[in-house]
C-alpha positions as CSV (number, residue, x, y, z in Angstrom):
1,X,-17.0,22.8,-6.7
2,X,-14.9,26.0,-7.7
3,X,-13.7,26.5,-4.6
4,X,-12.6,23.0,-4.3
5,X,-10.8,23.4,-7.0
6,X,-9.3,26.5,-6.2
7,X,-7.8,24.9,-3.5
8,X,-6.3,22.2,-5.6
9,X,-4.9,24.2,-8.1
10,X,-4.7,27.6,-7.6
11,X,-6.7,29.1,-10.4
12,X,-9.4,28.3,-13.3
13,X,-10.6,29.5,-16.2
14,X,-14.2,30.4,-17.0
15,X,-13.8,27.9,-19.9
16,X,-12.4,25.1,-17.8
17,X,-15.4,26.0,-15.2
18,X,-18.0,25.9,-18.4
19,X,-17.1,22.3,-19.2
20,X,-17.0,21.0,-15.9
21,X,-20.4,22.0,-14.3
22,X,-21.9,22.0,-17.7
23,X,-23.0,25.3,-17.6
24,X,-22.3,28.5,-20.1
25,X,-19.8,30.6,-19.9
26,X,-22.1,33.4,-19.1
27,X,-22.9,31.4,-15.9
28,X,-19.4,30.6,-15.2
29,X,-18.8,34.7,-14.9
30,X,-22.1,35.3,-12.8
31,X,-21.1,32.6,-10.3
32,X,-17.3,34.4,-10.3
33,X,-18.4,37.4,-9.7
34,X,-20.3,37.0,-7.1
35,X,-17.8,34.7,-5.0
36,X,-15.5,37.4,-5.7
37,X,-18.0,39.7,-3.9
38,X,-18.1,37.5,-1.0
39,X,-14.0,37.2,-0.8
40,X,-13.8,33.4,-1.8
41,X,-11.6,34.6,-4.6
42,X,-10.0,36.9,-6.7
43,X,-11.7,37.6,-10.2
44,X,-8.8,37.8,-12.9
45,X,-9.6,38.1,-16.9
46,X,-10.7,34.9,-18.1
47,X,-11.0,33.3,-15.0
48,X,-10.4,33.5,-10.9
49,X,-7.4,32.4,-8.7
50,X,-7.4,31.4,-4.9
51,X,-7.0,34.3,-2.6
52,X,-3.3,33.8,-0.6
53,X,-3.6,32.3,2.4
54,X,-2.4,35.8,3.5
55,X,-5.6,37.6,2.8
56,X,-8.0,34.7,3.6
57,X,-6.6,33.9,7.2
58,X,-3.6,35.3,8.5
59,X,-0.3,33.6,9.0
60,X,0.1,31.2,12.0
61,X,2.9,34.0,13.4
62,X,1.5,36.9,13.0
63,X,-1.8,35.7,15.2
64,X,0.3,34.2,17.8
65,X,0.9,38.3,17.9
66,X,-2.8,39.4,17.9
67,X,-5.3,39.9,21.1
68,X,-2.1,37.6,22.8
69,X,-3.2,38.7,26.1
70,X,-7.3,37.8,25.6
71,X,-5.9,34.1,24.2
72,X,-3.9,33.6,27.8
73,X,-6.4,34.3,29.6
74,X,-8.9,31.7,27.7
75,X,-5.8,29.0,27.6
76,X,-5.7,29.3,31.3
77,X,-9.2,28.0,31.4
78,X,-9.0,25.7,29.2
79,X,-5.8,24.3,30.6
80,X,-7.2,23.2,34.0
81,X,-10.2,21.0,31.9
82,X,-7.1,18.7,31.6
83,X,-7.0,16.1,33.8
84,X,-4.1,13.5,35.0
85,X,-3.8,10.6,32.2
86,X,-6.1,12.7,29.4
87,X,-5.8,11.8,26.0
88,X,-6.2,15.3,24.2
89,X,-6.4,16.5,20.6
90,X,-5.2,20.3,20.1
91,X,-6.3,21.2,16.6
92,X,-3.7,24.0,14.9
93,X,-4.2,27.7,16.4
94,X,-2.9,30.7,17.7
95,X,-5.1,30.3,20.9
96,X,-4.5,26.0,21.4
97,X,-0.5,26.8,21.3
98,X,-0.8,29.1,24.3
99,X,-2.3,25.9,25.7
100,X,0.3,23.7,24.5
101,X,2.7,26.1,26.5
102,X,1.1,25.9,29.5
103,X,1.2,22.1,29.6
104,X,4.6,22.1,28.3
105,X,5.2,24.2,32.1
106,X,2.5,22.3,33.8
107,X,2.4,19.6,36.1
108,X,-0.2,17.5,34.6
109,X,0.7,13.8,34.6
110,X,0.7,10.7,31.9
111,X,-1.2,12.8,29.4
112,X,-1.1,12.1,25.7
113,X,-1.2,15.1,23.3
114,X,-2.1,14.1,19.8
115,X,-2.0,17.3,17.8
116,X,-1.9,18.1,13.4
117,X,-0.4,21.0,14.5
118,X,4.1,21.6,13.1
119,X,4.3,24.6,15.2
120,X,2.5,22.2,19.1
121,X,4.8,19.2,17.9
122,X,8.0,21.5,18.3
123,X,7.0,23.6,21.2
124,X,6.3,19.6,23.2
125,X,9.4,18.4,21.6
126,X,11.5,18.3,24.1
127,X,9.0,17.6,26.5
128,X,10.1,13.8,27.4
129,X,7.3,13.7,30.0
130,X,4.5,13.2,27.7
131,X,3.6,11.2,25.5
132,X,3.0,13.5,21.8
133,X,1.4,12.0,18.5
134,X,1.9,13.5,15.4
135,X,-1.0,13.6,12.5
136,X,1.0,13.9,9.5
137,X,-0.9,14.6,6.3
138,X,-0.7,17.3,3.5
139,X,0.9,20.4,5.3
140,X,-0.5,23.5,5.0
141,X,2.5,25.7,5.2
142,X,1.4,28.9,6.4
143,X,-0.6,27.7,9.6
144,X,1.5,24.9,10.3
145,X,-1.3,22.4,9.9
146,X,-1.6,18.7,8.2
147,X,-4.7,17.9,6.6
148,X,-6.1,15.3,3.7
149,X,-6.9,12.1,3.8
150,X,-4.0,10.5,5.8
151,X,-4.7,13.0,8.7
152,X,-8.5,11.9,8.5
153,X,-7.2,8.1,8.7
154,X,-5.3,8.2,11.4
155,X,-7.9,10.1,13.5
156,X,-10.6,7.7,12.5
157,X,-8.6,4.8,14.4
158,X,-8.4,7.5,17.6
159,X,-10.7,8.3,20.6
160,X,-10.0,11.4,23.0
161,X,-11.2,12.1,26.0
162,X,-10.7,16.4,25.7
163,X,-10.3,18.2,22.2
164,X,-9.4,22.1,22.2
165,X,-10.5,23.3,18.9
166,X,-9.8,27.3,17.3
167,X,-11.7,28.8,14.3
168,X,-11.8,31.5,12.4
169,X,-15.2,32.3,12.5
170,X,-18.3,31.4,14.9
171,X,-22.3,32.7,14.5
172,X,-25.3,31.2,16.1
173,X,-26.9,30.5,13.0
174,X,-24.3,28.7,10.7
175,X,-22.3,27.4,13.9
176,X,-18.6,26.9,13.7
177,X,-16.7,27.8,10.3
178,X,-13.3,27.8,8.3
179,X,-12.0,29.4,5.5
180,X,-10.9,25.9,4.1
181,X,-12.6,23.0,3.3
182,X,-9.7,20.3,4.2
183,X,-9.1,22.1,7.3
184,X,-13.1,22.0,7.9
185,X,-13.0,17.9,7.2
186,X,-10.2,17.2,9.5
187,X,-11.9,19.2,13.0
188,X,-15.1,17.3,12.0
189,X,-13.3,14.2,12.2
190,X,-11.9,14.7,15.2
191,X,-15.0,16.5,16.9
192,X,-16.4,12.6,16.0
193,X,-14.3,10.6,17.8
194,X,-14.1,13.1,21.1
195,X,-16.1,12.7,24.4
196,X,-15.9,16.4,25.4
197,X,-15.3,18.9,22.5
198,X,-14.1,22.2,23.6
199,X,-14.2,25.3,21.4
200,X,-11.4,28.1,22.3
201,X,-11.5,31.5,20.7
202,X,-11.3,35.1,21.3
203,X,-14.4,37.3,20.7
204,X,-13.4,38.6,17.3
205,X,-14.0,35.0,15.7
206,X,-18.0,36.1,17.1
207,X,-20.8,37.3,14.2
208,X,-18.5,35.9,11.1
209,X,-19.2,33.0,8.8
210,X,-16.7,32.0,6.2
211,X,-17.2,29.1,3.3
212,X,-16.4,25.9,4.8
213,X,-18.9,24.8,8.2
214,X,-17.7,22.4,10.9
215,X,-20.5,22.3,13.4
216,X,-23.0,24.0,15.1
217,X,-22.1,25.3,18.2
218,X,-23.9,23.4,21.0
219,X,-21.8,20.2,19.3
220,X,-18.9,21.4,22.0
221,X,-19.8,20.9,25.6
222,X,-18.0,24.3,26.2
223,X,-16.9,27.8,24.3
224,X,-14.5,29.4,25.9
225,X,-13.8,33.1,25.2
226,X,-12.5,36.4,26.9
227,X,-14.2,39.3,28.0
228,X,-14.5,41.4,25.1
229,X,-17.9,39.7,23.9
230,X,-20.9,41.7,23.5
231,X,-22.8,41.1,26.1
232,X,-26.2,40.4,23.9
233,X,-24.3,38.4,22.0
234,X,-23.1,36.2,25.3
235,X,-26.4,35.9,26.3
236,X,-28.0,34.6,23.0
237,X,-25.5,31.8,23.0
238,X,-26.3,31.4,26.4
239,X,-30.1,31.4,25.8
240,X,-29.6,28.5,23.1
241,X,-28.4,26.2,25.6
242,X,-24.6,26.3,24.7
243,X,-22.2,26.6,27.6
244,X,-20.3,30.0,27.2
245,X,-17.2,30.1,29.8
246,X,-16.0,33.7,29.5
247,X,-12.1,34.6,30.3
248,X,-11.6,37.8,32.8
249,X,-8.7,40.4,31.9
250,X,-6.2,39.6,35.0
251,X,-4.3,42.6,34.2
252,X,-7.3,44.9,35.0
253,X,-8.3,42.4,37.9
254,X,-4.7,43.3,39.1
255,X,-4.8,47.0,38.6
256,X,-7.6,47.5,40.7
257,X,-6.1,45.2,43.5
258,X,-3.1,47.6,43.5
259,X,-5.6,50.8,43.6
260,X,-7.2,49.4,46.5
């Protein structure tokens, strides 16, 4: 409930909090406090506002520039799950827009790409060969996304044969999670009316949880990552029945080709 309406409005007041959940005010601070300690939010005197959207995921660009060669590497894989005539969903990321650029290069035929994403719909846009859908919605600005109600909507009325999902944050115990609740709504939507869910991420989304959960894993008939994973960690997953696809570093592959 704070949370929630954090996100609506930006910041409360233990007051405002004390009337609404019908608690005291003493209460109010506790429950603060100890969201603040878990980096939900920022405590402020009298009250709490929403951390930016800077320190609670980073901007859209700036992971576009982060573990950029890992995220190739796993697009690649996940690019030839597309076949001729698919009707995909590529939910807003750093990883799925390395995806988007491969099919914009590709040579895959009749597909339709139905994506929330601003930053997919302008890298396809000029891409006369397929056929793009746009979710539109309530935009979150800084990762290019649309969420709400209208986005959940249209999807409802939708069926795709491949979605290629990001995160933030995976574990085997809470499954797959998001900083933010709309955005959480919105992929389980989608994850509903898929036949074949795919989850694409680099190994740093591994071992975190944040506030808002999507799914466990083994919802998506395949997790596609690079080669940075823990090896324990591969294995558990692997152990619980989920279908890890792991992403080899080329460049090395390459390196030692030239050696030889």
């Amino acid at each position: 409930m704070i949370l929630k309406m954090l996100d609506e409005q930006s910041s409360v007041s233990v007051t405002e909090l004390s009337g609404k959940l019908a608690v005291s005010e003493v209460t109010v601070r506790k429950m603060l406090n100890d969201l603040d300690k878990q980096g939900c939010l920022r405590r402020t005197r009298g009250g709490a506002v929403s951390l930016s959207v800077a320190l609670r995921e980073s901007g859209e660009r700036e992971k576009e520039r982060q573990n950029i060669r890992e995220k190739k590497a796993i697009a690649r894989l996940a690019y030839n799950l597309i076949d001729d005539a698919d009707t995909i969903y590529l939910d807003a990321g750093s990883t799925t827009l390395e995806i988007v650029k491969l099919i914009r290069n590709g040579n895959k035929r009749n597909i339709v790409v139905v994506t929330n994403a601003l930053n997919i719909v302008t890298e396809l846009i000029d891409s006369y060969d397929i056929n793009l859908v746009f979710i539109g919605g309530n935009v979150r600005h800084k990762i290019m996304s649309c969420v709400g109600p209208l986005a959940e909507r249209a999807v409802e009325g939708m069926c795709f044969d491949k979605v290629f999902m990001g995160t933030n944050s995976l574990c085997l115990e809470m499954g797959v999670t998001t900083p933010n609740l709309t955005e959480a709504q919105i992929k389980r939507k989608v994850i509903e009316v898929s036949r074949q869910a795919i989850l694409v991420c680099d190994a740093t989304k591994f071992g975190k949880v944040t506030m808002a959960r999507i799914c466990p894993l083994d919802r998506f008939s395949s997790i596609i990552t690079d080669w940075r994973i823990p090896r324990a960690l591969a294995k558990e997953i692997l152990d619980a029945n989920v279908h890890l696809v792991i992403a080899q570093d080329e460049s090395k592959a390459r390196e030692k080709e030239k050696a030889v």
